[in-house]
VOKEDREN-322031 format. One record per residue (C-alpha): residue number from 0; x, y, z. Coordinates in steps of 0.001 Angstrom, whole numbers. Example, Ala and Ser with C-alpha at 12.3 -4.5 7.8 and 13.67 -1.06 7.14 Angstrom:
BEGIN
ATOM pos       u       v       w
ATOM   0   12300   -4500    7800
ATOM   1   13670   -1060    7140
END
This chain:
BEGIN
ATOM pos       u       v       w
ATOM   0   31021     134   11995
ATOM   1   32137   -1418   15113
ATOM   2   31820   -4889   15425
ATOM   3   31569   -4792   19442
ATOM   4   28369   -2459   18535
ATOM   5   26632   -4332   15744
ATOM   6   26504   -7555   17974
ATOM   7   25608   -5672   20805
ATOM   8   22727   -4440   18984
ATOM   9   22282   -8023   17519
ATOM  10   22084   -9635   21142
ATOM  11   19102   -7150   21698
ATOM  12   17041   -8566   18981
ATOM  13   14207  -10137   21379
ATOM  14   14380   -6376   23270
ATOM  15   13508   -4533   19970
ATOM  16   10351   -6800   19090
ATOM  17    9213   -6485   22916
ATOM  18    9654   -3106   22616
ATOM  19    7669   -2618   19186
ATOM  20    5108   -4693   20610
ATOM  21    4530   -2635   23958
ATOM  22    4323     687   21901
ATOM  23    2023    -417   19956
ATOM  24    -688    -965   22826
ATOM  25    -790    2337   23466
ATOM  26   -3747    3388   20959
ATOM  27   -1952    6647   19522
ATOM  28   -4847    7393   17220
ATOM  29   -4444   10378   15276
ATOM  30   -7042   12242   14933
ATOM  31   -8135   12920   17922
ATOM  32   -4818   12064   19515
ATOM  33   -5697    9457   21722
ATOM  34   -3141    7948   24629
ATOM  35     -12   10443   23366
ATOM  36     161   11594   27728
ATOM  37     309    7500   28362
ATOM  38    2817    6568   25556
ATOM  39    5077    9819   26200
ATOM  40    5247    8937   30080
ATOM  41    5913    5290   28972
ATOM  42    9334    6261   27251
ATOM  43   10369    8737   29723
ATOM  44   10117    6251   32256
ATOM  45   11950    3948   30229
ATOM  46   15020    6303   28856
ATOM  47   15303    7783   32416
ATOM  48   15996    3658   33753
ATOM  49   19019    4159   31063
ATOM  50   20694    7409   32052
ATOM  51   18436    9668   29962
ATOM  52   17368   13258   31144
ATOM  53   13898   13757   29982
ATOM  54   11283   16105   29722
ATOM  55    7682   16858   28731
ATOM  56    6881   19369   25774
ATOM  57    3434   19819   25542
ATOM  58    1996   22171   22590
ATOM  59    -282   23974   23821
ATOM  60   -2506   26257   21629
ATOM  61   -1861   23638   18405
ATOM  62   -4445   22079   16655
ATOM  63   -6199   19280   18184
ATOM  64   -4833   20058   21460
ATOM  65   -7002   20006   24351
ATOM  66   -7075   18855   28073
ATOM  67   -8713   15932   27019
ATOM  68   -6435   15235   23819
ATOM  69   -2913   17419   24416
ATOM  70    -196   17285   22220
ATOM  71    2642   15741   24681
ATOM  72    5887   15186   22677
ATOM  73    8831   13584   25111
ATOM  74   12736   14549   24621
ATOM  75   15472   12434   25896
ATOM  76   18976   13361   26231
ATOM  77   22099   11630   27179
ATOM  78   25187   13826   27366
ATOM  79   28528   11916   27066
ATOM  80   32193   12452   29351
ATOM  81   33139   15236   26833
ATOM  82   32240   17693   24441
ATOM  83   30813   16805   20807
ATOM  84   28712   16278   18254
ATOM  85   24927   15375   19001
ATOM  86   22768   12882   17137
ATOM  87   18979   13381   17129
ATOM  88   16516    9938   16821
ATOM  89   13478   11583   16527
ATOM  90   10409    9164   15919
ATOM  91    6366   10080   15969
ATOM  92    4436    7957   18152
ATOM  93     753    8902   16515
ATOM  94    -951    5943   13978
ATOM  95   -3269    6175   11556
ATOM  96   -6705    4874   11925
ATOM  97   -6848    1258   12148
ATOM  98   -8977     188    9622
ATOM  99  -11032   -3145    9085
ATOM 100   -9492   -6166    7646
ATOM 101   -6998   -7177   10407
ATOM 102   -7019  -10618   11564
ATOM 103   -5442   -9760   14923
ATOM 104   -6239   -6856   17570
ATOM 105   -4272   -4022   15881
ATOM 106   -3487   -2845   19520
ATOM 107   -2444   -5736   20904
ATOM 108    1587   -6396   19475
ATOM 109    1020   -9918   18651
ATOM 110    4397  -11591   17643
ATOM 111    3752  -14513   15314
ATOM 112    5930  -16607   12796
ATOM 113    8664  -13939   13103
ATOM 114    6496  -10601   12542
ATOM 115    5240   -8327   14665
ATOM 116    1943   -7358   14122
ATOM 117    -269   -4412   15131
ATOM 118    -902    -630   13717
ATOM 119    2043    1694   14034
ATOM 120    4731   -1368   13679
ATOM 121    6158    -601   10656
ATOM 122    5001    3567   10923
ATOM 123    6822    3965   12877
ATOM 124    7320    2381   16436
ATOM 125    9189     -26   15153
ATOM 126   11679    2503   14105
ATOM 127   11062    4087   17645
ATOM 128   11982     834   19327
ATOM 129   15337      53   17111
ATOM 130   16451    3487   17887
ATOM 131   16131    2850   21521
ATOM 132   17818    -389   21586
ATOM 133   20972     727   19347
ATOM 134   21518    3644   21636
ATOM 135   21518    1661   24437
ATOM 136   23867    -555   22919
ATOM 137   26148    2039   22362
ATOM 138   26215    3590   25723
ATOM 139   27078      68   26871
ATOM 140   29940     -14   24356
ATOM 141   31267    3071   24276
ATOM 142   30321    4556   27698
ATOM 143   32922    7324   27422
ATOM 144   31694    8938   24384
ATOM 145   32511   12445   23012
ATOM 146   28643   14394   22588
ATOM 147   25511   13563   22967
ATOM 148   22625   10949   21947
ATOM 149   18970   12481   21788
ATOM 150   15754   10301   21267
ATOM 151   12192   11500   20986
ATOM 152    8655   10756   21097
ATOM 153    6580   13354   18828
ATOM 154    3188   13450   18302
ATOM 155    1096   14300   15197
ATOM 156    2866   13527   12274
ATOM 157    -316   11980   10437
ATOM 158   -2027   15294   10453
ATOM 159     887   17471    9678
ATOM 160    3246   17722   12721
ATOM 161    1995   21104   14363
ATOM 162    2210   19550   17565
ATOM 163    5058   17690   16834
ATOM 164    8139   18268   15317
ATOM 165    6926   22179   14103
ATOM 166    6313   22853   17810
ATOM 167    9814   21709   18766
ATOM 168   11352   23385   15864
ATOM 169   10231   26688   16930
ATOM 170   11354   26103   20364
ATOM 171   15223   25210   18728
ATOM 172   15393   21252   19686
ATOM 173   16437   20609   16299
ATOM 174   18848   23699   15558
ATOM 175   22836   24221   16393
ATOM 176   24039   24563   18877
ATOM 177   21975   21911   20319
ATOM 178   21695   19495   18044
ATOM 179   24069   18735   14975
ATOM 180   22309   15594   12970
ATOM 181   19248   14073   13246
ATOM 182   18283   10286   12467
ATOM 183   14388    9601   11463
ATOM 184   13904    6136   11532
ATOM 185   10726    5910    9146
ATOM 186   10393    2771    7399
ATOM 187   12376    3209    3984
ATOM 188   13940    -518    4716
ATOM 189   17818    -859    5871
ATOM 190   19306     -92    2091
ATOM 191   17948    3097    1477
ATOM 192   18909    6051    3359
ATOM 193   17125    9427    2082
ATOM 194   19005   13126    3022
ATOM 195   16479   15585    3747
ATOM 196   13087   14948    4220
ATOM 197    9869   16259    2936
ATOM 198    7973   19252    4705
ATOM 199    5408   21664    5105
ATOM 200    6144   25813    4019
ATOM 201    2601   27954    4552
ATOM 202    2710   31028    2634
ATOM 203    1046   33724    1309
ATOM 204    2657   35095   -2127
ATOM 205    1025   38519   -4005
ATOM 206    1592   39359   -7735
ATOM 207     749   41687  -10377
ATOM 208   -1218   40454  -13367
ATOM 209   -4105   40363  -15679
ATOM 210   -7458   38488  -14781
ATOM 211   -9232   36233  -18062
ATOM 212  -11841   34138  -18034
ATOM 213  -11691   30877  -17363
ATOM 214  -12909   29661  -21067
ATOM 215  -10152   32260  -22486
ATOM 216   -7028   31926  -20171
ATOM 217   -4152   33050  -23217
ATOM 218   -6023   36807  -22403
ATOM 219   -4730   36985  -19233
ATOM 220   -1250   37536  -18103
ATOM 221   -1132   35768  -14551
ATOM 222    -505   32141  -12814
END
């Protein structure tokens, strides 16, 4: 990789953890969806200071969402001099409930001894943040890039993604000729890379068989 890019990136060390730590104030409890409006306006406002075109998805008519709670996902996209390939960083913003046992305000982004602590750091607005930072790196370095960098903020990954990525999906911001790789920065650690990633598939499947009661399954001549 680019040496230019990597220190780049390096120099922006003390942006990443003030980034984690800011996302992480917004409480982006899920369920009910609290503060995803607040967070996704957040990083609009902050890709948009960097060149980014953005825009507001909201899914409307998923689960959970409601004027009170709504499912807004934010898309950010930064098209280069010519034409080329695009690279997706797509990220969820939503957390898990906090739990008990913390010793610091799980919504506040303390930064102590080197760590930055808080729910969602590690899954995943950490991961959020770093993608951020490197692609503004890179437009710094190579500001007259072939293609296109994307970067978004999607909601409801801890209860499935039906607001989230699925809603996007449908509306083709994943698919060619739009997009041609996607990055998810979840926290795997830097080593491991994974292809593919796991899913959901709802169907309904009809076959032919047998029925045998439970006590006596060998009669029966189905799944």
């Amino acid at each position: 990789m680019n040496q230019r890019l990597l220190q780049a990136i390096d120099d922006r060390r003390d942006d990443v953890v003030a980034l984690t730590a800011e996302l992480i104030r917004f409480p982006t409890i899920n369920p009910p969806g609290e503060a995803y409006r607040p967070c996704a306006e957040y990083l609009g406002a902050r890709l948009k200071k960097s060149g980014f075109e953005t825009e507001f998805i909201r899914a409307e008519g998923t689960p959970g969402d409601t004027d009170r709670y709504p499912r807004v996902n934010v898309v950010a996209r930064f098209d280069g001099r010519s034409s080329g390939a695009c690279v997706h960083f797509n990220s969820h913003v939503d957390v898990v409930e906090a739990g008990d046992g913390w010793t610091v305000d799980p919504f506040a982004g303390i930064v102590k001894d080197g760590r930055v602590y808080g729910r969602g750091a590690c899954d995943m607005k950490g991961g959020l943040a770093a993608s951020i930072i490197a692609a503004e790196a890179f437009l710094e370095v190579f500001p007259d890039f072939p293609g296109a960098i994307e970067i978004s903020g999607t909601v409801d990954e801890e209860s499935g993604g039906f607001g989230g990525v699925a809603h996007l999906a449908r509306l083709g911001y994943f698919s060619k000729p739009r997009v041609d790789h996607v990055i998810i920065p979840e926290p795997l650690n830097k080593d491991r890379i994974c292809l593919g990633h796991r899913g959901v598939w709802w169907a309904e499947i009809e076959t032919k068989g047998e029925i045998a009661h439970g006590s006596m399954p060998f009669l029966g001549d189905n799944a």
